[in-house]
N, C-alpha and C positions, 0 to 999 in steps of 0.2 A: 174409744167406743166403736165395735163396728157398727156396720153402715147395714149393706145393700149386698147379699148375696147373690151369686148366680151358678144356676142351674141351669145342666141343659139333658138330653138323652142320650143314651149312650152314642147313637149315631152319629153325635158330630167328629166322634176321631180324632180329637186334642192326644196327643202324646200326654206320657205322664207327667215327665216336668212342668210341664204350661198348666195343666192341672193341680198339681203338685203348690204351683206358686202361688197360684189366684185363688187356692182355696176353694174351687170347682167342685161343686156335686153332679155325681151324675145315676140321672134314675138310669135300667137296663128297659130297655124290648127283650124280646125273647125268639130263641129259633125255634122251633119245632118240628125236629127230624124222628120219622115215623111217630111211634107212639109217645115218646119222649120227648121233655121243654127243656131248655138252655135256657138261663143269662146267658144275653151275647157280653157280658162283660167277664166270662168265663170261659170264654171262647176266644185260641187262636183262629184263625183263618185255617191253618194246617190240622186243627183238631175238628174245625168243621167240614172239610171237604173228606177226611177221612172219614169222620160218623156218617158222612152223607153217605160215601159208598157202602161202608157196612151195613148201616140199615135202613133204606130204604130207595136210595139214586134221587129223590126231593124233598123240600123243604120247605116251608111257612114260616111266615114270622108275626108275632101279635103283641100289640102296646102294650106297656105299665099298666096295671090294674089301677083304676083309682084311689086305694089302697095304699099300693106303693109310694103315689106322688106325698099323699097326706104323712104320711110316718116321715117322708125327706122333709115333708116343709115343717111339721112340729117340730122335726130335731134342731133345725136351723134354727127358727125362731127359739127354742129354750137356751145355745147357744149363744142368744142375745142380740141377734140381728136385727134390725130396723124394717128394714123391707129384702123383698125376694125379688127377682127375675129370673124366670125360666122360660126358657129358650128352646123351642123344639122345631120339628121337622115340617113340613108343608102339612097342613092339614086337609088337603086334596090327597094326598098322600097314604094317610097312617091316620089311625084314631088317637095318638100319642096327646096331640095337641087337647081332643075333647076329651078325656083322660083328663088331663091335667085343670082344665074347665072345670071342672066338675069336683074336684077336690077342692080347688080354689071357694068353690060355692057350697060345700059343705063344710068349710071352714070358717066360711062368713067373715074373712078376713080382706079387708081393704088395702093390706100392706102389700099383698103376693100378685104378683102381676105377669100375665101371662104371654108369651111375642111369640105370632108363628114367623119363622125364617123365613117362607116362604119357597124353599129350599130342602136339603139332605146333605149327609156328610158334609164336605169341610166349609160346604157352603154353610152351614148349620154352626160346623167348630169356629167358621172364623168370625162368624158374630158375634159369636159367645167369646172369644180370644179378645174381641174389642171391647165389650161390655166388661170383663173381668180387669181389662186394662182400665177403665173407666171408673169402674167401684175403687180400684187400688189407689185411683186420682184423688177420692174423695165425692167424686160427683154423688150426687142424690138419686133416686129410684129416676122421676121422671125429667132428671137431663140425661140420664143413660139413656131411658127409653125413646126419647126425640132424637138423639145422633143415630142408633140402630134403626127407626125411621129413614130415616137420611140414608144411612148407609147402606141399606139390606138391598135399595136397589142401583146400588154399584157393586156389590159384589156379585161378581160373573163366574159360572159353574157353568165347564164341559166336560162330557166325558165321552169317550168310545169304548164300545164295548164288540166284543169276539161275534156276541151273535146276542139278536133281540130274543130269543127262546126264554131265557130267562124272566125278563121283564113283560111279556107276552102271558107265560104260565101264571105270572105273580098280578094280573090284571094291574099293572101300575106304567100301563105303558103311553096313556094318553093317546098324547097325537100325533106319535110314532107308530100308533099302530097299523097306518096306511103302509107300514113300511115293511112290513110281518111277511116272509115268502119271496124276499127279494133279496137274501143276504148274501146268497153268492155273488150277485153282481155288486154291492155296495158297503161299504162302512160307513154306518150312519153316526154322524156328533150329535147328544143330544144334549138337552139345559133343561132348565128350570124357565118357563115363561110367566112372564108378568104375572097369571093365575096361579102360580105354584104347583103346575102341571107339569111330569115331563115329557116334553116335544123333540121335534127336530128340528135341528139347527142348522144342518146344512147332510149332504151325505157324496163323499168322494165313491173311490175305487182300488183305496188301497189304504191300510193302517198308517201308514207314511205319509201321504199325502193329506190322511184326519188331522194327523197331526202338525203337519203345516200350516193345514187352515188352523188350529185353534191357536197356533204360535202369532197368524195373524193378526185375531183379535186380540191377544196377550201386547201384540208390539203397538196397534190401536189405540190403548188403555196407556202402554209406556208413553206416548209421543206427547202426553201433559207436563212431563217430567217429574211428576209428583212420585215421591217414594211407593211403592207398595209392598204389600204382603201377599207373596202369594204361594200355593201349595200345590204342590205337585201329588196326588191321588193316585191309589192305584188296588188291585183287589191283587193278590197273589201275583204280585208281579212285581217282586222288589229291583231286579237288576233295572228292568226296564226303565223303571219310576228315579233310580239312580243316575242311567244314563242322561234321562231327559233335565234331569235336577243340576247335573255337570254341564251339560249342551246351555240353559238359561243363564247359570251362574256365569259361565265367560264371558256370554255375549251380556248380559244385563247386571254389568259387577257394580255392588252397592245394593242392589233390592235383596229385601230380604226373604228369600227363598226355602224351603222346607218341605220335607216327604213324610207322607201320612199314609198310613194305609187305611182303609175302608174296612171295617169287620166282616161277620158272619151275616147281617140283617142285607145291610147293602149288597154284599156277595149272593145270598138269595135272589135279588132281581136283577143280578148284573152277570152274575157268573164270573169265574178266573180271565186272569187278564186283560181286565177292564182299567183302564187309566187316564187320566184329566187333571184338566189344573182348572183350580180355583184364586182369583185374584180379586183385590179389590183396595183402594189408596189409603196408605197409612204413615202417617198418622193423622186421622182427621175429626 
């Protein structure tokens, strides 16, 4: 009999196999370059930075319709499943999360249960990678829901990004935005803060040196000794994202390591060459 599905938006960046295994739905957001809307589930990275150039040089991106969530959760449920979990994006963030509210409540269904990440991308995927792990165990709706509790705040999301322009135009910049006008002298790291805002974490003088410091925190989290998972992030920047993924794997051999790239929606407030790791202890 199944159990307990889980849903998350397209933003979390699960590769397809992990998808594929767990039987993972996933609703799209949407881009919106000039007059024309995307699925960002229809979207490479390479198809979106081209459409950006040909029509228009910017971009917007806008939730799931409440619509959309409802048609994923009936299908699920006729399917046969017991309960739902869906899993979205910071709702400081993105309407994604009240979106999905609100279907919830026009369903008047007490099985479909709704988690904000508090988070974005793989912060977002790899909760949803642990919940899917979870359902597969056999766990119930609400012992999923209490370890994702637990866990959402150990999993740790950084990222750097080329230039805050992006995330500035896309008003989703928090409390980085002190930071707006200062990019020549600094590379700002920033996270997701306990509000599921994103802030700034710290800010060097050199891409090099971001990423030492976020290696720091990464070997912080290692010195418990406990296994983790963690993802190496990146928007249009696969060498990079490979180098960094080769550099972890020798020094931290045995954790289980993996590169994701970030879509069209994230690429929107981040722009090209944006790259991060997301960790947090597994299996717990």
């Amino acid at each position: 009999m199944k159990k307990t599905a889980i849903i998350m938006d397209s933003t979390g960046y699960l590769t397809s196999d992990i998808i594929e295994e767990h039987d993972i739905r996933v609703v799209t957001l949407n881009v919106n370059i000039g007059d024309e809307t995307f699925p960002e589930i229809d979207l490479t990275n390479r198809d979106f930075f081209a459409k950006l150039g040909q029509l228009s040089g910017s971009s917007t991106t806008s939730q799931p319709s409440v619509g959309a969530f409802i048609e994923v959760y009936k299908a699920v449920l006729a399917e046969g499943y017991d309960e739902i979990i869906s899993i979205h994006l910071s709702e400081k963030i993105s309407g994604t999360y009240a979106s999905a509210i609100m279907a919830k409540d026009l369903l008047e269904n007490p099985h479909i249960h709704i988690f904000d990440s508090g988070s974005s991308a793989l912060g977002l995927g790899l909760l949803t990678w642990a919940a899917a792990d979870w359902a597969g165990e056999g766990l119930d709706a609400q012992e999923i829901l209490g370890k994702l509790e637990t866990l959402r705040p150990l999993c740790e999301l950084y990222f750097i990004v080329d230039t805050l322009e992006y995330l500035h135009r896309g008003g989703r910049i928090g409390g980085a935005s002190a930071l707006f006008g200062t990019l020549l002298q600094i590379k700002p790291i920033l996270y997701f803060n306990t509000e599921g805002i994103i802030d700034v974490f710290d800010k060097v003088r050199s891409k090099n040196r971001a990423l030492q410091r976020v290696y720091k925190e990464l070997e912080r989290a290692l010195a418990s000794h406990k296994p983790h998972r963690i993802a190496v992030m990146h928007v249009d920047a696969e060498a990079e994202a490979a180098s960094i993924a080769e550099e972890l794997s020798q020094k931290y051999q045995g954790q289980d390591i993996r590169i994701f790239e970030a879509g069209p929606v994230i690429a929107t407030h981040v722009g090209p060459g944006a790259v991060g790791l997301v960790f947090h202890p597994w299996p717990h």
